[in-house]
C-alpha positions as CSV (number, residue, x, y, z in Angstrom):
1,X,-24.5,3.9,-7.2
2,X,-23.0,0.2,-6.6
3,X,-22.1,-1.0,-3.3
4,X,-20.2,-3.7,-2.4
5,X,-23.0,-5.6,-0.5
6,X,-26.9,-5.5,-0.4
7,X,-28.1,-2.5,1.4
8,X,-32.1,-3.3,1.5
9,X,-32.8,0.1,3.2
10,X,-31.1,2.0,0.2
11,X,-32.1,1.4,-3.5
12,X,-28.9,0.9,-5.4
13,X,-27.3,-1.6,-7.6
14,X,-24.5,-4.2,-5.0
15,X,-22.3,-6.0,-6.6
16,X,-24.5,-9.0,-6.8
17,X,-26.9,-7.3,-8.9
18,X,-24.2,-6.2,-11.1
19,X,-23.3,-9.4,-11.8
20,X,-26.9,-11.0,-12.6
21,X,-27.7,-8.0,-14.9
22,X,-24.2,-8.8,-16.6
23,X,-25.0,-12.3,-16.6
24,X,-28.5,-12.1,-17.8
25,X,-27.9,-9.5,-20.6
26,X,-24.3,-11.5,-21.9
27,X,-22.7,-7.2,-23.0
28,X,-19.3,-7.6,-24.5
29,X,-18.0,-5.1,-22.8
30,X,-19.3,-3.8,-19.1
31,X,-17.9,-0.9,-17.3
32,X,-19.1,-0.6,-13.4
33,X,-19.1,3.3,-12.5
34,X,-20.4,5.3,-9.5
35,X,-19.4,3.2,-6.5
36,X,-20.5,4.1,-3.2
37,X,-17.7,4.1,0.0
38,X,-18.3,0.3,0.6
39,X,-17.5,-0.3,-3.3
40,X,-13.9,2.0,-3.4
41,X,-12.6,0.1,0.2
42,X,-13.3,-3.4,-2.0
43,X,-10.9,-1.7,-5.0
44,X,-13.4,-1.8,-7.4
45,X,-10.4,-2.7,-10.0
46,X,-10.2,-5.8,-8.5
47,X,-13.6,-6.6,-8.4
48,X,-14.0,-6.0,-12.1
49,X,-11.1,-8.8,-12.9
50,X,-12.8,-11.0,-10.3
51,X,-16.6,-9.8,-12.3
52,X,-14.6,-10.4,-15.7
53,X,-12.6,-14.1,-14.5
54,X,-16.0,-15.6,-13.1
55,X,-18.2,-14.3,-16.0
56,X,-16.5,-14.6,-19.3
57,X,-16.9,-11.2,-20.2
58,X,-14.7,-8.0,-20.0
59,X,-15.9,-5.9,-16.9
60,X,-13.7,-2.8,-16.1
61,X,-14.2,-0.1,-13.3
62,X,-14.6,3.1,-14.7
63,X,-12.0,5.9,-13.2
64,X,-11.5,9.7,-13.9
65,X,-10.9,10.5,-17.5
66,X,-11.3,6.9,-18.8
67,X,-12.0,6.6,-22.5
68,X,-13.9,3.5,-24.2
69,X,-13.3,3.0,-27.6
70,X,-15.5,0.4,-29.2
């Protein structure tokens, strides 16, 4: 699950981590999925431009029947 900000007491990805896995592993092609509450209020969508803007890399967030091709 990914949440929008560090939750200490639970142990899931934020979107901080997100983006210094992303950043560390250089994909060229990352799709976020499985957001918690805090993640869907922040429009997860939007996050992802913002993820793929600051990053260099195409980030999408993953929504009911989504298809990837590669």
């Amino acid at each position: 699950m990914i949440f929008f900000e560090p939750r200490p007491e639970v142990d899931h990805l934020c979107l901080l981590d997100v983006e210094s896995l992303i950043r560390d592993i250089q994909p060229k092609k990352a799709v976020l999925t499985h957001f918690g509450m805090t993640m869907l209020r922040a429009k997860p969508q939007i996050q992802a431009l913002e993820l793929s803007n600051k990053l260099g890399i195409e980030v999408s967030a993953a929504y009911d029947g989504m298809t990837i091709n590669f």
